[in-house]
N, C-alpha and C positions, 0 to 999 in steps of 0.2 A: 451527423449527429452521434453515433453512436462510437466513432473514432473519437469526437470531442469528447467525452462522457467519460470512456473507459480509458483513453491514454493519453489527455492531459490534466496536468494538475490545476484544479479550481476548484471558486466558489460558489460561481454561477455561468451556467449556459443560458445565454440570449440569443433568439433567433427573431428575425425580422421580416416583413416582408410586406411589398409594393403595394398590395391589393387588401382590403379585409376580409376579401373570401377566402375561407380555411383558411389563415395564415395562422392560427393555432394548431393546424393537423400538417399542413404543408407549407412549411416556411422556406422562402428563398436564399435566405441567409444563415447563418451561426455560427459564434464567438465563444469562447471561452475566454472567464474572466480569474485572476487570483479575486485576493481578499481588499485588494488596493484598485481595485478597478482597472487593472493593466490585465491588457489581451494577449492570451495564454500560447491562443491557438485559432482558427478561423477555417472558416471554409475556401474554396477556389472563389467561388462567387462573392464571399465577406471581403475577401484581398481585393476586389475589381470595384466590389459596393465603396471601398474606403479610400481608394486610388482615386476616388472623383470626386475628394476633399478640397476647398480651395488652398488650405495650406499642407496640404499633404505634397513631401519633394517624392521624384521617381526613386531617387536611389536609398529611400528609407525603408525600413521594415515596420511594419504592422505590428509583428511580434515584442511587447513591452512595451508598446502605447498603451496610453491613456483611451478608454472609451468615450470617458467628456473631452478627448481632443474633434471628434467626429458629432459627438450630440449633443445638443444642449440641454446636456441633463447633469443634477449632481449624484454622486455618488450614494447619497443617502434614500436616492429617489428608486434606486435599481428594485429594492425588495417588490414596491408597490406596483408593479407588473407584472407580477403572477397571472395565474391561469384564473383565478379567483376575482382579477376587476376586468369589468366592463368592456365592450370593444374601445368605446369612448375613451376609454380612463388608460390605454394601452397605445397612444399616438406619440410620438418622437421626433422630434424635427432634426436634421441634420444640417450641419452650420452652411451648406450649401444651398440650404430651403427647400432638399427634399423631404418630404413628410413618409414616416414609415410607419408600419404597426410592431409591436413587440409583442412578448415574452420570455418570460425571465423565468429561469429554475433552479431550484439550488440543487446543487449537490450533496450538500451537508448530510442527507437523508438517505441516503442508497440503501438498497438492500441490508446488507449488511451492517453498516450503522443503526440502523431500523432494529435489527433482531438484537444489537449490546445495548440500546436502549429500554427495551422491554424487559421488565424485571420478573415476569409473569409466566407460566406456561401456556398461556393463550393466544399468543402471536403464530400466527396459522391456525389458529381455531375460529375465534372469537373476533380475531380483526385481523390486519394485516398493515397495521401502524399507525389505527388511529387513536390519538391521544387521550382521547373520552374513555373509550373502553377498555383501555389499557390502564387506566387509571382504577374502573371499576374491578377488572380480572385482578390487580393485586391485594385491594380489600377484601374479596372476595375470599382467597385464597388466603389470607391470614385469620379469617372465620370461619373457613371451612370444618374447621373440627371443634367450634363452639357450638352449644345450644343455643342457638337464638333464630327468630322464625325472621322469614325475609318477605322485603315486599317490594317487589318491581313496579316504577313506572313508566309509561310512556305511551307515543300513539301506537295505534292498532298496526300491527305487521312489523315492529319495530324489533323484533326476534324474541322476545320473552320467555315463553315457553323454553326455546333453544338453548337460552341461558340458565335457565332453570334444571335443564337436566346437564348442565356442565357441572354447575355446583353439586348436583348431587354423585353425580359421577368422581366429583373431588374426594368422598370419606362412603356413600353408599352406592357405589357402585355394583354390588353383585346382589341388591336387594332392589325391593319392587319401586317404580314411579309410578304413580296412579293421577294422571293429568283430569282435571273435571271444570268445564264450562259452565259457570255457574249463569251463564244468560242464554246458553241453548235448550239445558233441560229445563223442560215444564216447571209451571211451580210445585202443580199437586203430585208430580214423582221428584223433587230434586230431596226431599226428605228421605225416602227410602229409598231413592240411590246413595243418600249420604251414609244416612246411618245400618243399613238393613233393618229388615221387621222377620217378626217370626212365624209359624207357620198361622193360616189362618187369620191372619190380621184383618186382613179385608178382603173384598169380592175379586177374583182375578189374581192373587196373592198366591204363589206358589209353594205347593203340598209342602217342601221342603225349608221354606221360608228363604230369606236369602241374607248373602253377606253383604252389607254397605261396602264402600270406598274405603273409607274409612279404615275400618278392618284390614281390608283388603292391603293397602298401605303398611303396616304393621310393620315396625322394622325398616321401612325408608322411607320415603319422601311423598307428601303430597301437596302437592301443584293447584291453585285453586284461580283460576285462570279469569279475567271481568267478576271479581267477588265485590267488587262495587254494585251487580244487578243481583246478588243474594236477597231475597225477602226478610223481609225486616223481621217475621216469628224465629224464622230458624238461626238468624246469627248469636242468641242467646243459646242455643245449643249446640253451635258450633262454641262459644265461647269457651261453655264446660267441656268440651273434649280437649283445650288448649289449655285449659286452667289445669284441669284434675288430669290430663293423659288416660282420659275413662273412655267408653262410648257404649251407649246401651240404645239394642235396638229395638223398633218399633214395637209395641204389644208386649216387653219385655221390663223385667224391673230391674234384672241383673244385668252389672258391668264389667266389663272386657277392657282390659288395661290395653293401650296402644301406645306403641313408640314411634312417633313420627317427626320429622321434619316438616315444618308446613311453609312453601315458599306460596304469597300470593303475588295477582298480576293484576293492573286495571289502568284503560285509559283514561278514568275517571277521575276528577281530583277527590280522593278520600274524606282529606280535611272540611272541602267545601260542603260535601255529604254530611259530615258529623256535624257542621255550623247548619245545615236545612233540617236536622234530624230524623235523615231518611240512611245513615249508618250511625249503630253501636259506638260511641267513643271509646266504651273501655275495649271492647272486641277492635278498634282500629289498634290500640296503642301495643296491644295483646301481638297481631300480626305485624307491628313494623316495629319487630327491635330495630331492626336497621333497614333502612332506603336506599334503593337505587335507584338514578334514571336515567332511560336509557335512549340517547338523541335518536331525533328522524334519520332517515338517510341522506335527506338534504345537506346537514350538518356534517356529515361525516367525511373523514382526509384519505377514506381508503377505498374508494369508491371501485376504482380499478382494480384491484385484488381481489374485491366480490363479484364482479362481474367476469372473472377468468375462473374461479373457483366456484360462480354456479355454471359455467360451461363446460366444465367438469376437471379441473386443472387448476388447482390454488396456484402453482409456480409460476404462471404466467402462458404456457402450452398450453392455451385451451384444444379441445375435441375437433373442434371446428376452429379456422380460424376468423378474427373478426378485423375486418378493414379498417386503419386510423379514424377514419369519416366518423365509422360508425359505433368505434369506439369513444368517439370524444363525446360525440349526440349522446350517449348514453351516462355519460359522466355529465354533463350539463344539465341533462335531467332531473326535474326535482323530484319525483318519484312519492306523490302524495299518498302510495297505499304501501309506502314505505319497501323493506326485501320482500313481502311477500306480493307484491305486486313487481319487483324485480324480477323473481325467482319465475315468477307465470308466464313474463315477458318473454325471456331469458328462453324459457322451455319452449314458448311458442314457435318465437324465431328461429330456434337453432330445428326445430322439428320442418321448420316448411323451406330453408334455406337449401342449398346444394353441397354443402362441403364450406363453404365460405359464405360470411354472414357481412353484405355491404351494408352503408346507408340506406337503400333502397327499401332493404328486409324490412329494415324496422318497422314500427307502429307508426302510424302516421302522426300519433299525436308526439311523440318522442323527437322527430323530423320537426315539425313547428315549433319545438318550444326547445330545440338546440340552439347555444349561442350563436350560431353563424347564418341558422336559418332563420334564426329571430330577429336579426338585424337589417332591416329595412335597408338601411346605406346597400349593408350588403347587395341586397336583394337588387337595389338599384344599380348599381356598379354592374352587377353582372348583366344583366338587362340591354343595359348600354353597351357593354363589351359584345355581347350577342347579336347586334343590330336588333334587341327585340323583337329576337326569334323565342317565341315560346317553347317549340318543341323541341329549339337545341338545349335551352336554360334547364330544360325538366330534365332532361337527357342527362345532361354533366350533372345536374344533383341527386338522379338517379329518384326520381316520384314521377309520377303523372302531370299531365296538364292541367289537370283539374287542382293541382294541390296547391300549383305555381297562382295562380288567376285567386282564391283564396287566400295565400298571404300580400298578392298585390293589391286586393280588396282590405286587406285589415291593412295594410301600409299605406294606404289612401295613392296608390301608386295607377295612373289612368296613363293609357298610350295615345297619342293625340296622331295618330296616322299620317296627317296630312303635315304637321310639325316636323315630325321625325322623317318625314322623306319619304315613307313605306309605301304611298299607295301610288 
């Protein structure tokens, strides 16, 4: 693979293989194609796979055939077997009537191509080639030194915050970020943690009185993080600190002029809020001169490059290293609490592993819900390859007994002992 890759010229790497277990992490075959669907380059074993063509002569070369000479596939078909469909939707039949599985990958994207595409300085920051975010880091970066207040959305763990001190790192960088969860603090302090009060204001209220957030902020950024769970009294005086650039605090009648940037965040839809009348309209339109949103991780083309970069290594050299296996389980993963449920993972694994992080490490539920252990056929093929040896199956997949007997119970997969010959 990595001889095809780096020293022949193409458009696509396909690799194939017998069984559909791992044949995405450990394929038997692989070709290199140009743009015309003619075979660039191949493997030892792709030359032997292709030699057992019915119309294939001995004394031909492989090299500048046609790939529809071998499959019955057309050229237009090659994109849609990516890593992206299906086991199902990745079957091949070869004009001999052997049936193979694929994978198709372009080349177009390498490395390199990846960073003259990226018009942003956030390629290594902020993503590592995926088109969504790269698309946001260039708006981003052309408002960077406008006044206008931002408003991030998306689900919970989806990096928010993270984005938020990029931006301000774009123009305030050596002034303060003042980040505040407006659904963790209480209702009855999230006021005077907003704004401060003065001394004496109330019972428990310090001799000195204190400076709000707000203040505090003064000259860079404030980060207003689930401002969809703000109380419906205070967002009117949040509003006046956005409208006027004032802030006056508790117990007090005089105002203190602030310059701030205000980026908010919420996985909430805002709009819907304003139509139930449990958010401010004029305070929504106030905070979203302009929108972002920002995909789950399920969505995202750069899955691999965060997953080497929270193991401590953007370039790909992670700390630890991590096995094919167990690198693809983790890119198949749809990862419902988004990177920060990555990031925990990530941290767990690499803390309880040895130096090296297999399939086995992982989470048990990351192992179930992997393409290859998701796939019943799968599941079944190997089984049978086994003699429906349980403890060898678990063994080569690297789980327990217990985990195997669990997906054969959700695959409605039953050993008939007496059928199979076992007893």
């Amino acid at each position: 693979m990595a001889v095809l890759v780096n020293n022949f010229q193409s458009e696509w790497i396909i690799t194939f293989s017998k069984s559909s277990v791992f044949f995405a992490v450990a394929p038997e075959y692989a070709v290199a194609l140009d743009e015309n669907g003619r075979i660039t380059g191949a493997t030892r074993n792709a030359t032997t796979l292709f030699s057992s063509a019915d119309n294939f002569l001995l004394n031909q070369r492989i090299i500048g055939t046609s790939i529809t000479d071998y499959f019955e596939i057309d050229l237009e078909d090659i994109p849609k077997f990516s890593r992206t469909a299906s086991v199902n939707e990745r079957i091949v039949r070869m004009y001999n009537g052997e049936t193979l599985f694929v994978t198709v990958i372009s080349t177009k994207k390498k490395r390199n191509s990846v960073i003259s595409n990226c018009s942003s300085k956030s390629f290594g920051i902020l993503h590592g080639g995926d088109p969504q975010i790269e698309k946001i880091a260039q708006k981003i970066e052309k408002i960077a030194q406008i006044e206008v207040n931002i408003l991030l959305h998306g689900e919970t763990g989806t990096g928010k915050e993270f984005l938020s001190k990029y931006i301000h790192k774009l123009r305030r960088s050596n002034k303060p970020f003042i980040a505040i969860n407006c659904a963790s603090i209480p209702e009855n302090l999230i006021e005077s943690e907003l704004f401060g009060y003065t001394s004496g204001t109330f019972t428990g209220a310090r001799k000195e009185g204190k400076v709000g957030l707000i203040e505090q902020a003064n000259g860079g950024t404030l980060f207003l993080d689930e401002i969809g769970d703000m109380p419906f009294n205070l967002q009117a005086r949040l509003l006046r600190v956005l409208s006027e650039k004032e802030v006056v605090r508790i117990g007090s009648s005089a105002t203190k002029s602030v310059d701030i940037r205000v980026i908010s965040a919420s996985h909430r839809d805002l709009r819907k809020l304003v139509a139930e009348g449990k958010f401010r309209e004029d305070l929504y339109y106030r905070i979203a001169g302009i929108t972002f949103s920002l995909p789950p991780l399920r969505d995202r083309k750069d899955l691999g490059w965060l997953i080497d970069k929270f193991l401590g290594n953007e370039k790909g050299n992670s700390v630890v290293s991590l096995e094919p296996m167990a690198k693809q389980a983790l890119i198949d993963y749809k990862w419902p609490g988004n990177i920060r449920q990555m990031v925990n993972t990530l941290s767990l694994t690499k803390a309880l592993s040895e130096g090296s992080i297999s399939f086995h490490d992982l989470p048990e539920e990351v192992q179930l819900n992997s393409t290859y252990s998701n796939s019943d056929e799968s599941l079944g093929d190997l089984l049978e390859g086994m003699n429906w040896n349980i403890t060898a199956v678990a063994n080569y997949l690297g789980c327990e007994r217990s985990t195997i007997y669990r997906r054969m119970k959700r695959a409605g997969i039953v050993i008939d002992r007496h059928e199979k010959g076992l007893e």
